[in-house]
Every structure is written in structure tokens, then in C-alpha cells.
C-alpha positions as CSV (number, residue, x, y, z in Angstrom):
1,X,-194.6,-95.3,21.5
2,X,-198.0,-95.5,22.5
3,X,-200.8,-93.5,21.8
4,X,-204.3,-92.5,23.3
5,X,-207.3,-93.7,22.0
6,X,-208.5,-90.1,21.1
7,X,-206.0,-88.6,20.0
8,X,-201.8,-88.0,19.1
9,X,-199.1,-89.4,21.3
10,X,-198.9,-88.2,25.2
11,X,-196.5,-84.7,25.4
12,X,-194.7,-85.9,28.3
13,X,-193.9,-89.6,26.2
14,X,-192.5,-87.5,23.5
15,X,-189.9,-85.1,25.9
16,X,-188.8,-88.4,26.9
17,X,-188.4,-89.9,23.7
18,X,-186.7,-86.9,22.7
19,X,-184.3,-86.6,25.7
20,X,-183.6,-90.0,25.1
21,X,-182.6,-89.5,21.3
22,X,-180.2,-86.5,22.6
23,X,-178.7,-88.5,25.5
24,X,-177.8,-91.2,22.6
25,X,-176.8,-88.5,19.9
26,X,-174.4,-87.0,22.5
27,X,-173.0,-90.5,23.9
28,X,-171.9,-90.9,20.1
29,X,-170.6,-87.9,19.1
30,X,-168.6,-87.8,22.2
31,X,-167.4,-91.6,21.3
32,X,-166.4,-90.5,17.8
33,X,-165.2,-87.4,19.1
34,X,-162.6,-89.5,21.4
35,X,-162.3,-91.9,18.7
36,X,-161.0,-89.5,16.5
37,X,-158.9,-87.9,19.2
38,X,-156.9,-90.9,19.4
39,X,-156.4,-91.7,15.9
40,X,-154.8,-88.7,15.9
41,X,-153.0,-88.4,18.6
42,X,-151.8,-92.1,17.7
43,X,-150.7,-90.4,14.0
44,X,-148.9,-87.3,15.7
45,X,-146.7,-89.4,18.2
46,X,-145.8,-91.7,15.2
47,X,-144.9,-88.6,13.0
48,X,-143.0,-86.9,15.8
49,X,-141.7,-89.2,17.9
50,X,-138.1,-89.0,16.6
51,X,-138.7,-85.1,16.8
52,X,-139.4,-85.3,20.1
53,X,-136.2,-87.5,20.9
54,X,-133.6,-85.5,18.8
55,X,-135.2,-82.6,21.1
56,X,-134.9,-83.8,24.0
57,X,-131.3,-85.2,23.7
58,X,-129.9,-81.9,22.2
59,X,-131.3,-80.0,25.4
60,X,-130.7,-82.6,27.4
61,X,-126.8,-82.5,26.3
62,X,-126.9,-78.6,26.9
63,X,-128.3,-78.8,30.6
64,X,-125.3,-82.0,31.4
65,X,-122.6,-79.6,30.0
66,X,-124.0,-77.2,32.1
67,X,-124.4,-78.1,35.6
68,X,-121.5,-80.8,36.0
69,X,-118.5,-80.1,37.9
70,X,-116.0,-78.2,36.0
71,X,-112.9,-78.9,37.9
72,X,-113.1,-82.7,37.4
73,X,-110.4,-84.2,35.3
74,X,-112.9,-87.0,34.5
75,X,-115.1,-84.4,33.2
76,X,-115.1,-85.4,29.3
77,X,-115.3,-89.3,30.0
78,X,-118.2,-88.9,32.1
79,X,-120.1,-86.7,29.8
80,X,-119.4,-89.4,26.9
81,X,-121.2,-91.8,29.0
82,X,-123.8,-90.1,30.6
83,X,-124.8,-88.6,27.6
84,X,-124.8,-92.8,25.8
85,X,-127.1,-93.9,28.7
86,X,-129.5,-90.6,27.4
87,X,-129.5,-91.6,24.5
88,X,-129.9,-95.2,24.7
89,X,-133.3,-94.5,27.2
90,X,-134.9,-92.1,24.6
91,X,-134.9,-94.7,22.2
92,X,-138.3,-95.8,23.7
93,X,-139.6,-92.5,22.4
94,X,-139.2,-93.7,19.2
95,X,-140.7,-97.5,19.8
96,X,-143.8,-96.3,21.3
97,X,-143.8,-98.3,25.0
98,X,-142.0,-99.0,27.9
99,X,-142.5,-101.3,30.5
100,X,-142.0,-100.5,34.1
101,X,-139.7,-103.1,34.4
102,X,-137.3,-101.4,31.8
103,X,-137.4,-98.1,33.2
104,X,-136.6,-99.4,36.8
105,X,-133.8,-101.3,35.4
106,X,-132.0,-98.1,33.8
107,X,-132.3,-96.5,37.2
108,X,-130.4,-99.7,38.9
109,X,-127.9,-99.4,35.6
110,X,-127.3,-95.3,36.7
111,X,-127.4,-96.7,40.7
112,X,-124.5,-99.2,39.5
113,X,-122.3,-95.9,38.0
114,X,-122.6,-93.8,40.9
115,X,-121.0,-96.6,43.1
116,X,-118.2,-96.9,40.4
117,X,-117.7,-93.3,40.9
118,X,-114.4,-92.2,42.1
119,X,-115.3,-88.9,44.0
120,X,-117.6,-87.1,46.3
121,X,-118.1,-84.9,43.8
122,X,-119.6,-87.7,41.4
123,X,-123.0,-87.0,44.0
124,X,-123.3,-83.5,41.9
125,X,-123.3,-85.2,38.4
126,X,-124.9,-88.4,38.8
127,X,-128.2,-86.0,40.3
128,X,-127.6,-84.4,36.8
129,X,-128.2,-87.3,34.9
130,X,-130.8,-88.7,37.1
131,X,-132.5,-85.4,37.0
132,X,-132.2,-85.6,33.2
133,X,-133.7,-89.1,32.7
134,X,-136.6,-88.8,34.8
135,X,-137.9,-85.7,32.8
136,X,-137.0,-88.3,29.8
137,X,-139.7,-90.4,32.0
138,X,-142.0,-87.5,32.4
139,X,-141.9,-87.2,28.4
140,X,-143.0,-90.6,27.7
141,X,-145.1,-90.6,30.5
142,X,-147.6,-87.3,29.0
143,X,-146.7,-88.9,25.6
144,X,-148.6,-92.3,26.5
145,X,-145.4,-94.5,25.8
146,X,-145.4,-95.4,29.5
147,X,-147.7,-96.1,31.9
148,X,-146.3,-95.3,35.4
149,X,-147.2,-98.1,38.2
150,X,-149.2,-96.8,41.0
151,X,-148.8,-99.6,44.0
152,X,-151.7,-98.5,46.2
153,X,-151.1,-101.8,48.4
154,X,-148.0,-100.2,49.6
155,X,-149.7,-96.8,51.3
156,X,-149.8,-98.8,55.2
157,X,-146.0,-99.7,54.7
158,X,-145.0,-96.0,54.4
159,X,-143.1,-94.9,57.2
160,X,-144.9,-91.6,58.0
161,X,-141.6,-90.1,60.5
162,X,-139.9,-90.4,57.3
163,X,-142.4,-88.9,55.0
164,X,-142.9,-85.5,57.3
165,X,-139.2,-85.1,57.8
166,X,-138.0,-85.7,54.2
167,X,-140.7,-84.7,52.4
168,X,-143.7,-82.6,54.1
169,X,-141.6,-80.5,56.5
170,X,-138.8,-79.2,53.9
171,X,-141.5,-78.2,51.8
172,X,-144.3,-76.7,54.2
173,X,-142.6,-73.3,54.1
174,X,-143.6,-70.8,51.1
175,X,-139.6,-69.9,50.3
176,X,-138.5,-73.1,50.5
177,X,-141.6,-74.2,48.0
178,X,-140.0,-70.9,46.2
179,X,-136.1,-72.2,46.0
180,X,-137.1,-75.6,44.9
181,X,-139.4,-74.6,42.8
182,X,-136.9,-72.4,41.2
183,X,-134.0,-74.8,41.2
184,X,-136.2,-77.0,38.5
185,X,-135.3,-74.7,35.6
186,X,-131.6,-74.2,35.9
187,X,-129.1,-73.9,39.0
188,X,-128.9,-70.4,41.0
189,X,-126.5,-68.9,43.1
190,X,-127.2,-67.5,46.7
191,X,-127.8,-63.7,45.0
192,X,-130.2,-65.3,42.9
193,X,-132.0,-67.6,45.7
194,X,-131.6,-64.3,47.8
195,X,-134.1,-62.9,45.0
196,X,-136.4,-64.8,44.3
197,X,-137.6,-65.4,48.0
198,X,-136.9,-62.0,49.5
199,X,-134.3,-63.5,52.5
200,X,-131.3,-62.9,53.3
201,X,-127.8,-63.9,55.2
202,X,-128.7,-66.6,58.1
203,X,-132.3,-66.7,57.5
204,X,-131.7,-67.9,53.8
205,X,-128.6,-70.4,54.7
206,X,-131.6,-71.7,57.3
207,X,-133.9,-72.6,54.7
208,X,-131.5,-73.6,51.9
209,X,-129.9,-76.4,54.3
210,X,-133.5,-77.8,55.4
211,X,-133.7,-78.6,51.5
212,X,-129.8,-79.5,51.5
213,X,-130.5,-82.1,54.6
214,X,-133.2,-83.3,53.1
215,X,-131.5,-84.5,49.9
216,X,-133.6,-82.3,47.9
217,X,-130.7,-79.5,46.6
218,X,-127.2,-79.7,46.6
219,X,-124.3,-77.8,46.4
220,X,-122.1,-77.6,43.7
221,X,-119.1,-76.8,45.5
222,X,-118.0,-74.7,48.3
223,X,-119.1,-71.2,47.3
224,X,-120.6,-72.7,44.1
225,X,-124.3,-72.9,42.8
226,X,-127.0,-74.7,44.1
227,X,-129.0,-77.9,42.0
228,X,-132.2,-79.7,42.8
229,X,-131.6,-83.8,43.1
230,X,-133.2,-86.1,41.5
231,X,-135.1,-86.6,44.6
232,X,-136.1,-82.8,44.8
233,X,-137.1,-82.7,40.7
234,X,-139.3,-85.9,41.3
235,X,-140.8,-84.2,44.8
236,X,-141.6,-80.9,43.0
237,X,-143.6,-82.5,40.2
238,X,-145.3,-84.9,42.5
239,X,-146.5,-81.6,44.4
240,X,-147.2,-79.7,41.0
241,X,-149.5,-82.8,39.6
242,X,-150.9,-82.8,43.1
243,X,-151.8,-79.5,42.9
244,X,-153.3,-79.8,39.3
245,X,-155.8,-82.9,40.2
246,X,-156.7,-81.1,43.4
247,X,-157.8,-77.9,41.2
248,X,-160.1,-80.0,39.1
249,X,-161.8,-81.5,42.0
């Protein structure tokens, strides 16, 4: 620092000095802060990580029991090996990564089932247990054991006919936002749809078969509940994380 010939050090050299000593005081505690974050963070996953696996199988088990068809003699069998395959993927949890590459080769293993499948009515339970295994994804994904791929090369090859149809036109209505939305937690029946959005009769069935024709919700059976796909659960939290990034902006 330099100083006059007459006297003590320039006032305006020592603000900057001294907003330079902060700006370097905060750069490291914010460093050590992260630091320190991470190390703990690291030691919590490592603690928990079986935890978090025993969790998620047991409710995991619960929601499969649930929502698969009842009247299918292969019922039992299917749940056996479904509920194998959920177990097998959640292993990662424990070993702390996952390549892309792995997960995208369980989805061809559960793509492989469904073609094996016997029955229509396989459509309702294979959703299930796609439904189940990407929230297994979602898990390791906020856990930092796997790092999703973003492709942003691949943005020009999107079809955009496709994309409003499928996606943006199903859900640019507020009750049909509502019923998906809705169908995330748990399956519902019309009453319950009927509810929670506020129609009724025709206008409801109009709504519920833009989502149904979109691959987004299915029926159970004739009469039966309704259940968001594996297409619909993956839509809704694309929307939802959308939403989130948008509100920080």
C-alpha cells in the first residue's frame, strides 16, 4: 500500500484494501462452507444408503401389490419378478453410482418382459413397475449416485407435431394438470377424479381420455380405477422440475 509523502495511507486505498480482504474472507468461508457440505453429505449417503434402499423397496413392494391387476392368474409370479428386478436396481443405492448406460439397460431388460407378457392386461402392470423404477431413478438422481444425461444436440431432431399432441396439448388444461397430477400419489376412481377437479359426467370422460390417448393414464379395467404410466409419472416431474428452475429465475 502506498502512502503520501505527508501523511497516513489514502482513505479511498484503504476501502479498497478492505473490500478486497472481505471479498477474499467470503470466497473462503463459502469454499469451506461447501467443502464441509460435502463431506457431509458424502458421510450421510454412506451411513444411510442401505436405509434409504430397505425404504424404498418395502414401499415400493406395498404400491406393486396395490395397483396390479387382481383378476390375473399370473398375479403372484409376476409380483415375484417384478419385485427381483426392484430389488436388483436399488442395489446401486447402496454402491454409490450409476452409469447411464446401466440404467438404460434395465429399461431394455423391463422393455424385453412386457413383450413376454401374455395379456393386454400385462400394459397395467408393467406401467407399475416402470413407474416404480424411475422414482428408484429419481432417488439416486437427488441422492448424487447418478448423473442423468442431458443430450442438448438432440433439441433440432425433436418432432414438434409430436411434442404438442403427446405432451403440451394433454397437459395445457388446469384439470387435466389436476388428474395427472393427482394420479402420481396413488390410483383414483372416477368419484375421486370427479372431486378433485370439480367436473362431471361427459365433460370429465372428455378430459380423462385426452390423458388416456395420450399414454399418459390408463385404465385399470372396465369400470376400474385409473393409473398414471410411466410416461405420465416421467411427464409430471419433468413439468414439476420445470416449474421449480423457472421460480428461481
Amino acid at each position: 500500500m502506498e502512502t503520501t509523502q505527508d501523511g497516513p495511507p489514502d482513505i479511498s486505498e484503504l476501502k479498497d484494501e478492505i473490500s478486497e480482504l472481505r471479498t477474499e474472507l467470503r470466497r473462503f468461508i463459502t469454499n469451506s462452507g461447501r467443502q464441509h457440505t460435502d463431506l457431509i453429505l458424502n458421510k450421510l449417503k454412506a451411513d444411510y444408503a442401505d436405509l434409504f434402499r430397505e425404504q424404498h423397496v418395502k414401499t415400493a413392494g406395498s404400491d406393486l401389490f396395490a395397483h396390479m391387476v387382481d383378476s390375473c392368474s399370473m398375479r403372484d409370479k409376476c409380483y415375484e419378478v417384478f419385485m427381483d428386478f426392484l430389488r436388483k436396481t436399488s442395489r446401486h443405492i447402496e454402491d454409490g453410482s450409476v452409469s447411464e448406460e446401466i440404467i438404460n439397460s434395465y429399461r431394455d431388460d423391463l422393455k424385453t418382459l412386457r413383450s413376454k407378457g401374455p395379456s393386454d392386461k400385462c400394459g397395467t402392470c408393467f406401467s407399475e413397475v416402470g413407474r416404480l423404477f424411475e422414482k428408484q431413478v429419481d432417488l439416486m438422481e437427488s441422492l448424487g449416485i447418478y448423473n442423468r444425461v442431458k443430450d442438448e444436440d438432440k433439441t433440432l431432431e425433436i418432432d414438434d407435431a409430436k411434442v404438442v399432441r403427446d405432451i403440451l396439448e394433454p397437459l395445457a388444461n388446469i384439470q387435466r394438470f389436476q388428474i395427472l397430477k393427482s394420479l402420481t400419489t396413488q390410483r383414483r376412481t372416477f368419484s375421486e377424479i370427479s372431486h378433485i377437479t370439480g367436473l362431471r359426467g361427459g365433460n370429465l370422460l372428455f378430459h380423462i381420455k385426452k390423458l388416456a390417448d395420450s399414454e399418459m393414464i390408463l385404465q385399470m379395467h372396465e369400470r376400474g380405477d385409473y393409473m398414471i404410466t410411466k410416461k405420465g409419472y416421467k411427464t409430471i416431474n419433468s413439468v414439476l422440475e420445470l416449474s421449480g428452475q423457472l421460480d428461481q429465475i
